[in-house]
N, C-alpha and C positions, 0 to 999 in steps of 0.2 A: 386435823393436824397434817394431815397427808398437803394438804395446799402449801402450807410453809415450807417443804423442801421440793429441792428439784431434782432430786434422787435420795435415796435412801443411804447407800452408800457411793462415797468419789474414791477412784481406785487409781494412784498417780503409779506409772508403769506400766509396760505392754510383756515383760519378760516372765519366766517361770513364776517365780512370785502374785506379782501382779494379774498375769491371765491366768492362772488358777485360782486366785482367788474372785476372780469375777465371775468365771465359769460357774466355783460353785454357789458362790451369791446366786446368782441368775436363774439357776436349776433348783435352786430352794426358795425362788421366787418373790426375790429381792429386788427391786429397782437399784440398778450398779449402774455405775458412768465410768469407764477405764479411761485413762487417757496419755498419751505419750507426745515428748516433744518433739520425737523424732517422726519423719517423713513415711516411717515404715519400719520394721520388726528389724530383729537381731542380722546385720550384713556380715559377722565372719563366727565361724562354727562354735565358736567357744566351748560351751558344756557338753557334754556328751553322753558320759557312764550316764544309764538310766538305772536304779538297781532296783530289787524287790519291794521295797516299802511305797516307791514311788511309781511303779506299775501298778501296785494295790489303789492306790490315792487313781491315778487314770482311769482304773480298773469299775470304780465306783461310780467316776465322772460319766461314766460312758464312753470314754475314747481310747480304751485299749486296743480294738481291733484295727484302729485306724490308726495309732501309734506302729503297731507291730507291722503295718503294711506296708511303713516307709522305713523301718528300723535297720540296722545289720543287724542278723540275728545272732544269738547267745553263740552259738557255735562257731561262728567266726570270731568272734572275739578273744578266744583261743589262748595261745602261749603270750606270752610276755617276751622275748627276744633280747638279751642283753651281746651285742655284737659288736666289730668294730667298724661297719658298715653295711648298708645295707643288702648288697652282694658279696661282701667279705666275710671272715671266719668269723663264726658263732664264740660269745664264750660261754655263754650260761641259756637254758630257758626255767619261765614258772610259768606253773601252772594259773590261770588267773580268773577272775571273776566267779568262779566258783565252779569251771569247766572240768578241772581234772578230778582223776579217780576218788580222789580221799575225799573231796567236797563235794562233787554233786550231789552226792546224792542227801547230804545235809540243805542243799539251796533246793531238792525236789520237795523235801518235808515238811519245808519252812512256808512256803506259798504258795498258790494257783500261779501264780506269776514267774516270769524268768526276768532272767537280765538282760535288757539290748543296750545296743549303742544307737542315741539319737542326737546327732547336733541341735543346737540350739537354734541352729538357721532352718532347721526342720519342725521341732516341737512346739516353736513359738509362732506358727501359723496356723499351726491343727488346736492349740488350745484358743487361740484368738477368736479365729472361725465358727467354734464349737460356743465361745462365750457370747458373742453375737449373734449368732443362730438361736439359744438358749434366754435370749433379751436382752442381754445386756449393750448398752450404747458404747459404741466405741470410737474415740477421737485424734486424730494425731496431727501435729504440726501444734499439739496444745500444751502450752508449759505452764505447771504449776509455779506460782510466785511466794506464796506467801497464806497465811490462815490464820483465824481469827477463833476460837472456840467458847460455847457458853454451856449452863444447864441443858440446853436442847438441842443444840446441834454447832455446828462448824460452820463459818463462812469463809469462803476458801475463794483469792484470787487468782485466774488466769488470764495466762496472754493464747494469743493468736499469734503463731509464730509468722502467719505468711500476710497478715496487712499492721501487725503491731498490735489491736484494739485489743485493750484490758477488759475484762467482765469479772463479775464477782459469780456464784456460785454456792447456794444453801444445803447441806444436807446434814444427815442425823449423825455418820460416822463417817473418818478420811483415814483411807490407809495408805502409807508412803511405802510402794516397793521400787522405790527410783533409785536404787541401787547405789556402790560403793561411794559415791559421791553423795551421798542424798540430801537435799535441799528441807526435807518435812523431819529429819534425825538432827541436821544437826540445829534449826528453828527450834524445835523440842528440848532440843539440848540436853538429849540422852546421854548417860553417861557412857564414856567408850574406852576401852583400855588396849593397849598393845601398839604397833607401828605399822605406817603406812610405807610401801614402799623398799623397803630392806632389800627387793634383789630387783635385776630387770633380767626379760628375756625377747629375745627377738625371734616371732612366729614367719614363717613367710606360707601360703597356703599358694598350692601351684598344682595342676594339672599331668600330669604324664601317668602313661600307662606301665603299669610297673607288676604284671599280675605272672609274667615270667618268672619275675624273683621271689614271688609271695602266696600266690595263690595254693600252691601246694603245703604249707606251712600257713594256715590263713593265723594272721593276729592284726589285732586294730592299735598294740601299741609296741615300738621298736625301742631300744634307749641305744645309743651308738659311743663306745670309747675311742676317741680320737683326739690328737692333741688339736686338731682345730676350735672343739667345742668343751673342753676342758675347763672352763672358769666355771666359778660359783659353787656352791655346796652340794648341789647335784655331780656338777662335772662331768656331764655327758648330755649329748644330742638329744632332743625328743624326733620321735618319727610317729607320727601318727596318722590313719587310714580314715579320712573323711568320708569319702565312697568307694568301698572295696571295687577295685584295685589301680582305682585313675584319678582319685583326687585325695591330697595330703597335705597335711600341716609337718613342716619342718621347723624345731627350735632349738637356742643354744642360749644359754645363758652372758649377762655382758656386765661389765663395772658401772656402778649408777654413778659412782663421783666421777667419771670421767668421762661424763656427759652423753650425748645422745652416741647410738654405737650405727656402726656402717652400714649402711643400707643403700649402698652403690646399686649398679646393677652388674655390675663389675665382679663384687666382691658374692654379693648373693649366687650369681653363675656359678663362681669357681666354689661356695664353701658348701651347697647344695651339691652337687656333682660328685664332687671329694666325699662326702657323708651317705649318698647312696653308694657309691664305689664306681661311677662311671663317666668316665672323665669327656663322655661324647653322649651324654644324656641331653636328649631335647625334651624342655618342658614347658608350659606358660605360667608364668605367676599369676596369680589372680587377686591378690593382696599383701604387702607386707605390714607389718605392726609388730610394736613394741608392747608387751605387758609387764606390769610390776606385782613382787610377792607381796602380801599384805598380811599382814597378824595383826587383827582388830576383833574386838567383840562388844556389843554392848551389852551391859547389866541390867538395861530396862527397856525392854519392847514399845510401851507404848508411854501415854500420861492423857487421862482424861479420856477425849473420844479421837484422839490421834492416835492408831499404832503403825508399824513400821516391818516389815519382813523382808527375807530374803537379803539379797547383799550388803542393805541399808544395816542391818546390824548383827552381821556377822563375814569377813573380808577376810579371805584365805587364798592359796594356790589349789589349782585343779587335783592337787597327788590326793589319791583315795579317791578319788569319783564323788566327790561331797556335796558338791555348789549344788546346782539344779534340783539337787534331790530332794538337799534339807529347805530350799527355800519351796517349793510343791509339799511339803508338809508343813512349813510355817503357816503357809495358806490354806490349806488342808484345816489345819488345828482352828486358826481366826475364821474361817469361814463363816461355819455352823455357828458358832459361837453368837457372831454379828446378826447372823440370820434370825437366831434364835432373839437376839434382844429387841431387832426389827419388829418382827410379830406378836412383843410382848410376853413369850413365854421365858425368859430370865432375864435376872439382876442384874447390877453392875460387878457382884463378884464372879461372875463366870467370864465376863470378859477380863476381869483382874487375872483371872489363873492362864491367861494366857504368856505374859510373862514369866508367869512360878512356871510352866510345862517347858517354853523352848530356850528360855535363859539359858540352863545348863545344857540343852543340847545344842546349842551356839554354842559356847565356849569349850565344849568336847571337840567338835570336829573341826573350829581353827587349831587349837591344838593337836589332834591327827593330822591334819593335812599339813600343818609346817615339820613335824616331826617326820613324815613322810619323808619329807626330800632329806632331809639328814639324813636318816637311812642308808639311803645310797653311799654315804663314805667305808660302810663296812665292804662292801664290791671294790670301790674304785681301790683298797687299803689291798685287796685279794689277788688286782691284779695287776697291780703298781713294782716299779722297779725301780729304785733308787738310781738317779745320776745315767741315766736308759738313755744312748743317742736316738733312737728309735723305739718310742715306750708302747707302741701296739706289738711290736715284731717281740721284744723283749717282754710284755706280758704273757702273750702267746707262750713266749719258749717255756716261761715261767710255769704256768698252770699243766705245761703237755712234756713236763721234766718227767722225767722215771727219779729222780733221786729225793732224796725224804724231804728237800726243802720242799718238790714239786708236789707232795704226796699232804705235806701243810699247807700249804697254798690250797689246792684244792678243796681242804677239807676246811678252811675258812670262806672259799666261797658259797658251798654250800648251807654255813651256817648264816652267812648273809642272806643267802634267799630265804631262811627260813624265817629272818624276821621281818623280810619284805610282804612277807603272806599280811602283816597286821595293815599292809596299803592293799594288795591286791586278791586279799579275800578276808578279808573282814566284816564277817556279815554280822557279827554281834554290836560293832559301832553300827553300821548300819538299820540294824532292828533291834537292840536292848534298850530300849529309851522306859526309863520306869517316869510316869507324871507322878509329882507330889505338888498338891493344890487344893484351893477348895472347891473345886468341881470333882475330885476324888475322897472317896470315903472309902480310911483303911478298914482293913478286916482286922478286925483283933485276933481273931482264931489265929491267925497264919503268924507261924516264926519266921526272924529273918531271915532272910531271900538269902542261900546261898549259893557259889556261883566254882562247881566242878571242875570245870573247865573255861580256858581262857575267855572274857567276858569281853573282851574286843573279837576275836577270833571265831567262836560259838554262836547263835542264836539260842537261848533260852525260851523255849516258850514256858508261859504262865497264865493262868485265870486270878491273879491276883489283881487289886483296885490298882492299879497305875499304869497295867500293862495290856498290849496289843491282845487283841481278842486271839487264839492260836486257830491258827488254821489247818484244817482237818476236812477230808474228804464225805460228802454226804450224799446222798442220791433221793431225786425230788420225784414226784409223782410222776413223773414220762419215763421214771428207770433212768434219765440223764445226771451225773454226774456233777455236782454243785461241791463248793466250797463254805464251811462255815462264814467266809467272810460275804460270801456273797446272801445269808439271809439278812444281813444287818446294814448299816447305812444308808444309803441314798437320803440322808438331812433327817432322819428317825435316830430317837433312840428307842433301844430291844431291849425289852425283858425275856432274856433267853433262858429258859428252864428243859426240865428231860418230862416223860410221861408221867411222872411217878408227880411231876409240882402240877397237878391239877388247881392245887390253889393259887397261885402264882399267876396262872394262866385266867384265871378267873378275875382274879383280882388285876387284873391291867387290865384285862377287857370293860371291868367294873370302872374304869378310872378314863376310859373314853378319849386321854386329849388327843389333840389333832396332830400331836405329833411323836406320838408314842405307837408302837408294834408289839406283840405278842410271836416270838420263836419260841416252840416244843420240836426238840429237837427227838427223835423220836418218831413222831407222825410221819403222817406217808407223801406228804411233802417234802420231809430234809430228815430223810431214815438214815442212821446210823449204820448202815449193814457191812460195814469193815470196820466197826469197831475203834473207830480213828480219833471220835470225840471223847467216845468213852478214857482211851488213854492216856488224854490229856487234862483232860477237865478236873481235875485234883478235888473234884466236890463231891458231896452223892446227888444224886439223879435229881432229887429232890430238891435240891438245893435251887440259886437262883444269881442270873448276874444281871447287870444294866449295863449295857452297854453303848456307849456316844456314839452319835453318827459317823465319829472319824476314828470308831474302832477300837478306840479305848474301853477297860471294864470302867466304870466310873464306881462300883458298887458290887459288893459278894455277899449273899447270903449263905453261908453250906450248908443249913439246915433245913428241914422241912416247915412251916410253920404249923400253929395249931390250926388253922381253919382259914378259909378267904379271908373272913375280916381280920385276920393279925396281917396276913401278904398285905392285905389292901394297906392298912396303916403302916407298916413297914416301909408299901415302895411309895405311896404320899413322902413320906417323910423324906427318904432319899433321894427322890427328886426335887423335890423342895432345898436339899441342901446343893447340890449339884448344880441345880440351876440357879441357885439364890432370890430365888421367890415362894412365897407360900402358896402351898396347895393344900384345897380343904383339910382342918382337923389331921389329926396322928397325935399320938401322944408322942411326945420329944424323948422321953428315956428308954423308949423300945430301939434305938440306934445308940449304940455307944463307939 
């Protein structure tokens, strides 16, 4: 069978998406062919926020340490800045990414991982690199055309971008992460809902050394009040810190019906200059472009053996740090998936749950991140002053009044920043993602999930079937320091049990497949000795989870069973349903 394809998997796209999903094809030792039209990777910095879920997802790949080498680290990324230039008077700051007092130490709890900032002009060379080096082929100047799908596999035409000649192309499954535009989505003819387009902004990225005005105060994102950059629902400057403290993206928002906006070199001088506050600033631009806001999502990842990740079906603005992330876990999630149907160990319904799992987390974070910029009008309302011949000098006076209106003002700014924390510390959008699928098998025992505190705002960890494995500190046989996360994945699923599930532990080892592990959490491997696991694990000792290569529980037992051969039947069964293929014998009403 192996002779009729010419890969296993075609991967259209070279961006977060797409080279993470080759990556981890290739590392689970899949024949992958990635390919892009373009000449070479991402030219201007686009994505950036890297956050916890997606350091985990690197984390497992292998290339956190090489991420974090080129990264700006968590600690620069600092305050949030709301100013009315970037040398001129402060009005506001937040605390952000999860840097200040009240939250760190929730983003310490939460992961082995921190948050950086990594451009996209940066991440999309170290995952390319790493997918390559790891086997996979990789092609550029090559554009996909067009596909053709049967029972067995895809035939899939491309051109050659640099002499013309079409070639056709066989393989078993095609994933389109060719992004906001994508040619393999909308052939599919997924269903998509929302608008393309709704706002435009004009980036210009430029060179100067600016570490005079910044470096003491370090933050990687500026917003600037000034009536130059005042249109749009933002209504304020973006300044952001591409390479602390000499290279920077500058944006303003601009009317889309009244066509393309000024991009002189005239006008960029003077409105660049005016926004940092220095009317004698020398700098080089290195690029300008225009980008538009998008609110799209689609309802259906894939159809048949074509699926689709990353910006192909889900088109948002940058506010919240969302893009890069969630599309390194759409890949993340399809990966194993793929991998696993490649080598025969599951069904076609485990690749079906891959739409049931990231559907709704598409359509949550376009939703965040347009709601995002809305946001911003409680601020600009805080500092605004009706009929102002000069509305910075006049918001100024406003907020730094002594008299009770000053004393209101103020005290609605503050309430503005507090719901700007749901953009810039939001680690429960970020990591509450519950799967419901049939690669998830609920627990009955467990009542509904309730949620204490704000469920955007919070991480909740849980051992329940839909949710991320919690991580928890363990220490392995050299006395070195491990993470629960780190005894599970690398393209395995774990039956992770405590000392007490001797049977558990028997019975996966009794079940031998080739792609299943045994974790006893407990052993002098991944000892418990802070107690860390014990206070999350919501199970007794005895109990037992299964856990997906990409972290998910898929499965809870909290009981002990009666002997190996009930475990053994148990977790047949559970993976059997999980994966959507039968494995030897179980009787069927031992899982309910």
């Amino acid at each position: 069978m192996k002779d009729e394809y010419d890969d296993d998997v075609l991967v259209v796209g070279t961006g977060p998406a797409g080279a993470t999903t080759a990556l981890a094809l290739a590392r689970a030792g899949v024949s992958v062919h990635m390919i892009t039209k373009w000449r070479w990777l991402a030219d201007t910095p686009r994505a950036h926020i890297t956050n916890q879920r997606a350091m985990e997802v690197l984390r497992d790949l292998g290339v956190e340490d090489e991420v974090k080498a080129v990264a700006t680290p968590w600690e620069y990324m600092g305050d949030t800045m709301f100013t009315t230039s970037v040398t001129g008077p402060e009005i506001a700051r937040l605390r952000t990414w999860g840097t200040g007092d009240r939250r760190y130490g929730d983003y310490l709890q939460a992961s082995p991982c921190g948050m950086l900032d990594v451009p996209q002009t940066v991440m999309e060379p170290i995952l390319v690199r790493n997918a390559a080096a790891s086997g996979a082929r990789v092609s550029f100047n090559t554009e996909y055309l067009s596909h053709e799908q049967d029972s067995d596999g895809v035939t899939v035409t491309l051109r050659d971008r640099r002499n013309g000649h079409e070639f056709v192309q066989r393989v078993r499954y095609l994933v389109g992460a060719d992004g906001a535009n994508s040619s393999i989505a909308e052939q599919l003819d997924l269903p998509i809902v929302g608008e393309m387009a709704r706002a435009g902004t004009v980036y210009i990225l430029f060179d100067a050394d600016l570490s005079a005005h910044v470096a003491h105060r370090p933050s990687i994102l500026h917003w600037i009040m000034n009536p130059t950059a005042s249109f749009g629902e933002i209504g304020m400057a973006t300044f952001r810190a591409i390479r602390p403290w000499d290279q920077w993206i500058m944006g303003w928002g601009f009317d889309v019906t009244e066509g393309e906006p000024d991009l002189s070199d005239e006008f960029i001088k003077s409105q660049v200059r005016t926004l940092v506050g220095d009317p004698e600033l020398e700098f080089d631009v290195a690029r300008t472009m225009t980008w538009y806001v998008n609110q799209q999502h689609a309802e259906l990842y894939h159809r048949g053996r074509v699926f689709c990740a990353g910006d192909a079906v889900h088109r948002h603005p940058p506010s919240s740090g969302l893009g890069s992330n969630t599309c390194m876990q759409d890949a993340f999630n399809l990966a194993w998936k793929l991998a696993y149907a490649v080598h025969g160990w599951a069904g076609s319904s485990l690749l079906d749950s891959y739409s049931d799992e990231r559907v709704p987390v598409g359509e949550q974070i376009v939703a965040r991140a347009n709601q995002s910029r809305k946001d911003y009008a409680h601020i600009r309302a805080a500092f605004h002053v009706d009929g102002a011949e000069d509305p910075v000098a006049a918001g100024l006076a406003k907020l730094r009044s002594h008299t009770p209106e000053g004393a209101t003002a103020r005290a609605a700014l503050y309430r503005a920043l507090e719901i700007k924390n749901s953009e810039f510390n939001a680690q429960g959008v970020e990591g509450n993602q519950r799967y419901e699928s049939k690669a998830v098998i609920p627990d009955p025992s467990s009542p509904v999930e309730q949620w204490p505190r704000d469920r955007e705002l919070y991480l909740q960890a849980s051992t329940r079937p839909g949710a991320k494995l919690p991580h928890a500190w363990l220490v392995n046989g050299e006395g070195r320091r491990i993470s629960t996360l780190d005894t599970v994945g690398s393209g395995k699923m774990s039956v992770v049990t405590g000392l007490a599930g001797a049977d558990w532990a028997a019975a996966a080892n009794r079940l031998a497949a080739p792609f299943l592990r045994t974790v006893v959490i407990g052993a002098p491997e991944c000892a418990d000795l802070y107690g860390d696991w014990h206070s999350v694990r919501e199970f007794d000792e005895a109990g037992v989870l299964l856990v997906r290569p990409d972290g998910y529980i898929a499965w809870r037992c909290t009981r002990a069973p009666h002997d190996a051969d009930e475990a053994e039947q148990l977790l047949r069964q559970a993976l059997s349903t999980v994966l959507g293929t039968e494995l030897p014998s179980a009787s069927k009403e031992l899982i309910s």
